[in-house]
N, CA, C and O atoms as a DFTB+ gen file, in Angstrom:
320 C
 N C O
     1  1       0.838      -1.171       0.000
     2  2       0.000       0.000       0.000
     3  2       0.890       1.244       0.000
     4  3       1.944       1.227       0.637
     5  1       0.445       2.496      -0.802
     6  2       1.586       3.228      -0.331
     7  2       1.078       4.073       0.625
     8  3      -0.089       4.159       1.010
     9  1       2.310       4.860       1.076
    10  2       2.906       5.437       2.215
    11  2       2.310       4.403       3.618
    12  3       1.811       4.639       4.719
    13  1       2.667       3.264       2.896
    14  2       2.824       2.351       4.608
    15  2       3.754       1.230       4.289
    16  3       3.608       0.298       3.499
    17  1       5.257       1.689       5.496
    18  2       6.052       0.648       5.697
    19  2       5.686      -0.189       6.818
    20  3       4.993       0.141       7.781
    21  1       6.453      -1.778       6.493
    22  2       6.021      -3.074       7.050
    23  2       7.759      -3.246       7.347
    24  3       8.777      -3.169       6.660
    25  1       7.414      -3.531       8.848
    26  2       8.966      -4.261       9.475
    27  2       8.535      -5.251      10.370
    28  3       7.866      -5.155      11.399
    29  1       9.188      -6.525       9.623
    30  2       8.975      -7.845      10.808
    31  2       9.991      -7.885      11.301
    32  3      10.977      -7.757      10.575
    33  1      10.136      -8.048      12.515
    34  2      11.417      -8.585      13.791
    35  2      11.019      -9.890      14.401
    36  3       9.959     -10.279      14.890
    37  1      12.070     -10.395      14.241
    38  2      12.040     -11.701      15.349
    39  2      14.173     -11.851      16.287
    40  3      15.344     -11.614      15.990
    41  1      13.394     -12.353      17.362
    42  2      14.472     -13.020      18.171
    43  2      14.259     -13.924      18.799
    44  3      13.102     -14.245      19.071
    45  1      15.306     -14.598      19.212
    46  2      15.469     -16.079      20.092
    47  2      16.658     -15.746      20.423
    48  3      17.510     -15.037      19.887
    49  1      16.614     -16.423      21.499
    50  2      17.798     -16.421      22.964
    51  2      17.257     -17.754      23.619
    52  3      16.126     -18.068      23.991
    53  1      18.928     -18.684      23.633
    54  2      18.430     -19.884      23.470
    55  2      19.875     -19.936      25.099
    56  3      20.856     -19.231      24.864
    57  1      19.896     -20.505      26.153
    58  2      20.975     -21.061      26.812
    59  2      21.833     -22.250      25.842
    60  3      21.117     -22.739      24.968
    61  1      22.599     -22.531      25.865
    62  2      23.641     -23.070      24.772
    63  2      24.157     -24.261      26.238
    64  3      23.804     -25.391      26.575
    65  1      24.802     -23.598      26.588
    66  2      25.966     -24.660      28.090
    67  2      25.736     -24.335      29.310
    68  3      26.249     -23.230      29.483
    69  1      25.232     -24.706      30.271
    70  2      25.094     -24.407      31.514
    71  2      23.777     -23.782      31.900
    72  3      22.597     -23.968      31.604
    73  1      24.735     -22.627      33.005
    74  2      23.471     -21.852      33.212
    75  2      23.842     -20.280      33.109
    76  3      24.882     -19.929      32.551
    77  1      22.958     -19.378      33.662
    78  2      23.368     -17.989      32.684
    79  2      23.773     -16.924      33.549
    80  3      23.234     -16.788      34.648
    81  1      24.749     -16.095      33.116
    82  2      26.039     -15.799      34.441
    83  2      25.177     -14.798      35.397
    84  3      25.790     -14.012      36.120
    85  1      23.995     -14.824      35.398
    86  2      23.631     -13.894      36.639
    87  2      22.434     -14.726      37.806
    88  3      21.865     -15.814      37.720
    89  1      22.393     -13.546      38.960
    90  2      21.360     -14.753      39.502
    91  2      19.562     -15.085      39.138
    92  3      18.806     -14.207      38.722
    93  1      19.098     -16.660      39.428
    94  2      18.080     -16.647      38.720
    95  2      17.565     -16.680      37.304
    96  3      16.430     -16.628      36.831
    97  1      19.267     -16.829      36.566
    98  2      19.325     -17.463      35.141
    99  2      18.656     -18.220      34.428
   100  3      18.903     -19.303      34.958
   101  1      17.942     -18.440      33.550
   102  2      17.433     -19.671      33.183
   103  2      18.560     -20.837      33.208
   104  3      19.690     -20.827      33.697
   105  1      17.911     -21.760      32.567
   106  2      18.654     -23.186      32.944
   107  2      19.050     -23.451      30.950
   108  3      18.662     -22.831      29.960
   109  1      20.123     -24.857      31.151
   110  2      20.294     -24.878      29.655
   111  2      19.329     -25.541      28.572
   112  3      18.586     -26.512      28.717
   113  1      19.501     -24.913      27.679
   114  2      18.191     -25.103      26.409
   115  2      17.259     -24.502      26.865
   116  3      16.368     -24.923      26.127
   117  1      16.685     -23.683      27.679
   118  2      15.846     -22.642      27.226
   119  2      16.180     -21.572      26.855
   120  3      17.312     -21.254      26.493
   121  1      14.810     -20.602      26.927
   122  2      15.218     -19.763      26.683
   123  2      13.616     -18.830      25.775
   124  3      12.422     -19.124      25.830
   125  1      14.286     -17.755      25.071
   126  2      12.529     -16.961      24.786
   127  2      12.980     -16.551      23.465
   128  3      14.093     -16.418      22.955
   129  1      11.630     -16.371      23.010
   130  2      11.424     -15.628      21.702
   131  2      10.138     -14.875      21.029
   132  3       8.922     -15.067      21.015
   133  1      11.070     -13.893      20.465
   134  2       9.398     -13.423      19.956
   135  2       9.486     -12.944      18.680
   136  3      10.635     -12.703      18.311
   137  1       8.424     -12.692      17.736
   138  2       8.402     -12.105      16.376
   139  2       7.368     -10.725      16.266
   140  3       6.405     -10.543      17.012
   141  1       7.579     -10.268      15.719
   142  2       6.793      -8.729      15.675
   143  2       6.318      -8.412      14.462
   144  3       7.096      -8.811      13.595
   145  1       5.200      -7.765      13.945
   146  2       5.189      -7.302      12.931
   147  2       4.564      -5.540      13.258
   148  3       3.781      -5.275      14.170
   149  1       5.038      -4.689      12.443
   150  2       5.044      -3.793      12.594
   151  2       4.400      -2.471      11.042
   152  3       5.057      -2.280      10.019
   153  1       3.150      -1.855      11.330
   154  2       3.196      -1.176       9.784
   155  2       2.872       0.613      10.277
   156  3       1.910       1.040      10.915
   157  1       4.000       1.346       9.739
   158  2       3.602       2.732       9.806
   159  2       2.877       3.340       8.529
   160  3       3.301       3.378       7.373
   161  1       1.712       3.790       9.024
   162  2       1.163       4.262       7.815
   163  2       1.036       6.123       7.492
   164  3       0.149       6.806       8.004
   165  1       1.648       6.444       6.961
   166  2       1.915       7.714       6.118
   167  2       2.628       8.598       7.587
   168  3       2.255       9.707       7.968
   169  1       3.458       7.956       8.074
   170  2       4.126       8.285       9.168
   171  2       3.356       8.766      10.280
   172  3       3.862       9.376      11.222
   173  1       2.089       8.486      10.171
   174  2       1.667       9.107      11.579
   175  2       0.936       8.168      12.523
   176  3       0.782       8.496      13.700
   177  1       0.282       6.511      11.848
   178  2      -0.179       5.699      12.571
   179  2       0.782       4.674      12.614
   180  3       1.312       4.291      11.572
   181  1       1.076       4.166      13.757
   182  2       1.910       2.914      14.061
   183  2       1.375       1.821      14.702
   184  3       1.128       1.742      15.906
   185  1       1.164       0.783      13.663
   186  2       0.139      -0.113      14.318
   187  2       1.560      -1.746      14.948
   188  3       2.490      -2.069      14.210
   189  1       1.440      -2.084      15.631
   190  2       2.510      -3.109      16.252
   191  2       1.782      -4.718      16.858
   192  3       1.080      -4.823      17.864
   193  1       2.075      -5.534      16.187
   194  2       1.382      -6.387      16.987
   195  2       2.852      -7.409      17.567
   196  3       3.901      -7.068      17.019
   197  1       2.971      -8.504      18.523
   198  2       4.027      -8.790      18.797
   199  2       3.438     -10.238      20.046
   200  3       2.675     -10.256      21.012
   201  1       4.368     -11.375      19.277
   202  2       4.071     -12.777      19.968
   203  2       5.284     -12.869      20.685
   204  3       6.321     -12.676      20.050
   205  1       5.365     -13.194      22.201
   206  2       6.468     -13.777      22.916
   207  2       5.925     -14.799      23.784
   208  3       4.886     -14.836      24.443
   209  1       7.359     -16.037      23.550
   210  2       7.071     -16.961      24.197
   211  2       8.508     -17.248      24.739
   212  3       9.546     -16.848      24.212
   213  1       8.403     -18.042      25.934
   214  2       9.321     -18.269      26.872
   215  2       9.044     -20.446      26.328
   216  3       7.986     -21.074      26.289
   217  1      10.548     -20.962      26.011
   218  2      10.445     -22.338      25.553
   219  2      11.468     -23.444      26.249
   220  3      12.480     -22.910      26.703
   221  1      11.399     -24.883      26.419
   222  2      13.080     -25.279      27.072
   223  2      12.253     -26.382      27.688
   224  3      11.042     -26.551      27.542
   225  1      13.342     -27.315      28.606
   226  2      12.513     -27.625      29.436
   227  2      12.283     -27.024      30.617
   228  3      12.894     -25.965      30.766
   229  1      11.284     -27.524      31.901
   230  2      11.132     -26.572      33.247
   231  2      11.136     -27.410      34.440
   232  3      10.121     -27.819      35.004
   233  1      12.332     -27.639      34.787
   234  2      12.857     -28.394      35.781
   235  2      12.472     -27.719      36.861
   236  3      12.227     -26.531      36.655
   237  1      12.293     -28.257      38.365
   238  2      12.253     -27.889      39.705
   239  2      13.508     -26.468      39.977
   240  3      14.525     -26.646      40.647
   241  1      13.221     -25.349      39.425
   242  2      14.405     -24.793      39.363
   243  2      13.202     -23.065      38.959
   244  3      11.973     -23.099      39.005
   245  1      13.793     -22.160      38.711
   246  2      13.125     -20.882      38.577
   247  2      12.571     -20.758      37.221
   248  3      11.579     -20.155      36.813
   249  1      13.408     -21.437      36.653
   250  2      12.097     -22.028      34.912
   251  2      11.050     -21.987      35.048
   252  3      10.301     -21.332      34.322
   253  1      10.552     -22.937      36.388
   254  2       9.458     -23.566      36.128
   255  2       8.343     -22.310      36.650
   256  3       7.124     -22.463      36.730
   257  1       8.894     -21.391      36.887
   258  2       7.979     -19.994      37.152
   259  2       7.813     -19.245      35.901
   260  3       7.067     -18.265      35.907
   261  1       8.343     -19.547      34.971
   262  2       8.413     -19.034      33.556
   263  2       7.298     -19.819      32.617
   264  3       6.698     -19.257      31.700
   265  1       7.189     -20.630      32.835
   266  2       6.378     -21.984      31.897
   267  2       4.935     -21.160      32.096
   268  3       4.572     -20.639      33.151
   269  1       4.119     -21.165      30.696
   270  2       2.777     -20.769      30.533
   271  2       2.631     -19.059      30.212
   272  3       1.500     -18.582      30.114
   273  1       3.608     -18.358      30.088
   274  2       4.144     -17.556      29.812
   275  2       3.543     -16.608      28.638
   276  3       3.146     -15.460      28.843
   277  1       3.534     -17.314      27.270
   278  2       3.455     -16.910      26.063
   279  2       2.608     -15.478      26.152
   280  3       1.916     -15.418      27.168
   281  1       2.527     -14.271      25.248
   282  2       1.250     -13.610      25.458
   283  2       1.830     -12.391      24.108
   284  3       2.940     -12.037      23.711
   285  1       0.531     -12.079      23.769
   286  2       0.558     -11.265      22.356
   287  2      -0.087     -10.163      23.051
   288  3      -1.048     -10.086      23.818
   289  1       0.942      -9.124      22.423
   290  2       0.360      -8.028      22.477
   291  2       0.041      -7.215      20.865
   292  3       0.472      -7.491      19.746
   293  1      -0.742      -6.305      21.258
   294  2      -1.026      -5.167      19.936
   295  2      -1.085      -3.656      20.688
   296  3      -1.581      -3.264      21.744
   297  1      -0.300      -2.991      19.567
   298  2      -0.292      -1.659      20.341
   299  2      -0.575      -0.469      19.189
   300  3       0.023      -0.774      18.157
   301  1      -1.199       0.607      19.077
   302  2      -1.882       1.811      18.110
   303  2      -1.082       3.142      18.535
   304  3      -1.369       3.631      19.627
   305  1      -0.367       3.591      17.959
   306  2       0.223       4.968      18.200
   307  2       0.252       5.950      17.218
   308  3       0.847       5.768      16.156
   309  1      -0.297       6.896      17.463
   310  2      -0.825       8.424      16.445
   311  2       0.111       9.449      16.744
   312  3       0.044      10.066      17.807
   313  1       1.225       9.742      15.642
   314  2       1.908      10.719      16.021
   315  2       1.270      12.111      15.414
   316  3       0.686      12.163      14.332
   317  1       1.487      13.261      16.319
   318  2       0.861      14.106      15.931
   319  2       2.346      15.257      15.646
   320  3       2.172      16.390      15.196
């Protein structure tokens, strides 16, 4: 459409070895991610929608306070 740009983002952050150098780290192989899509239209509406999820396994450990996690947001911003 014109005068509306489209930007998708995604990340993942995955533990690789161990556990993660601060306290209350996740544990190894988890870890989170999310993808975004994003469209400004004629620079003044910014519409954002955005999926994050927390993934791994969830051992007896502070993971397991993370598990069930997932949640989408959408957000509308009007620059004036």
């Amino acid at each position: 459409f014109p005068g509306t740009d489209m930007t998708l983002r995604a990340a993942v952050s995955v533990g690789i070895d161990g556990h993660g150098p601060w306290s209350f780290a996740g544990d190894e192989e988890s870890g989170n991610a999310s993808l975004g899509l994003e469209f400004n239209v004629d620079q003044l509406w910014t519409w954002n929608v955005k999926y994050n999820a927390f993934f791994g396994p969830v051992p007896n450990s502070f993971g397991n306070l993370l598990k069930d996690r997932d949640n989408v947001s959408f957000t509308v911003k009007r620059t004036f």
